[in-house]
C-alpha positions, -999 to 999 in steps of 0.1 A, spaced: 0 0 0 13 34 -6 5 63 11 16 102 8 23 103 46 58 98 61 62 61 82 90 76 103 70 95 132 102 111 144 109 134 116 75 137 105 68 181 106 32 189 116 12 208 90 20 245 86 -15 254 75 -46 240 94 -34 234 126 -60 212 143 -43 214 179 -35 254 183 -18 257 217 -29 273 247 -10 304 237 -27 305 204 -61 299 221 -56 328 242 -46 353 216 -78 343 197 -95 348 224 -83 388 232 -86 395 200 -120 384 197 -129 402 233 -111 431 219 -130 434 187 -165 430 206 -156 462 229 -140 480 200 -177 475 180 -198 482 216 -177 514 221 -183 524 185 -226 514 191 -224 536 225 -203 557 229 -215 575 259 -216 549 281 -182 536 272 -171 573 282 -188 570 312 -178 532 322 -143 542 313 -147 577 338 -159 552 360 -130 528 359 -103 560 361 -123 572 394 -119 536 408 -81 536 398 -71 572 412 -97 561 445 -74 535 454 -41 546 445 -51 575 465 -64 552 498 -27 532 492 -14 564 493 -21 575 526 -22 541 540 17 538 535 24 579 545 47 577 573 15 602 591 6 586 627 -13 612 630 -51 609 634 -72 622 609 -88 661 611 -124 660 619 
């Protein structure tokens, strides 16, 4: 029988083109670009509330790095009232 397929395992190079195993880092960047796309076409459908989800998230950010802040100041002070 002949067949188009090398018998030595070993040296035997997996396809280039088709890849039916993609690894886990393969999987992953499909998977970010595919979450990226969607928020790139739900920004572009509302605008507004992406503006205000991402004034939101900034708030959140400066809140805490604003709370770290003061909870690593060398003040033992108590706070004013």
């Amino acid at each position: 029988m002949v067949t188009d397929t090398p018998t030595d395992t070993a040296t035997a190079k997996p396809p280039i083109l088709g890849n039916e195993n993609p690894t886990f880092l393969e999987q992953a960047q499909e998977a970010i670009g595919d979450a990226i796309e969607a928020t790139i076409e739900a920004a572009k459908e509302h605008p507004v509330a992406a503006a205000a989800i991402a004034a939101g998230a900034t708030a959140a950010v400066a809140g805490a790095a604003y709370g770290i802040s003061q909870l690593l100041s060398g003040d033992d002070e108590p706070a004013k009232k």
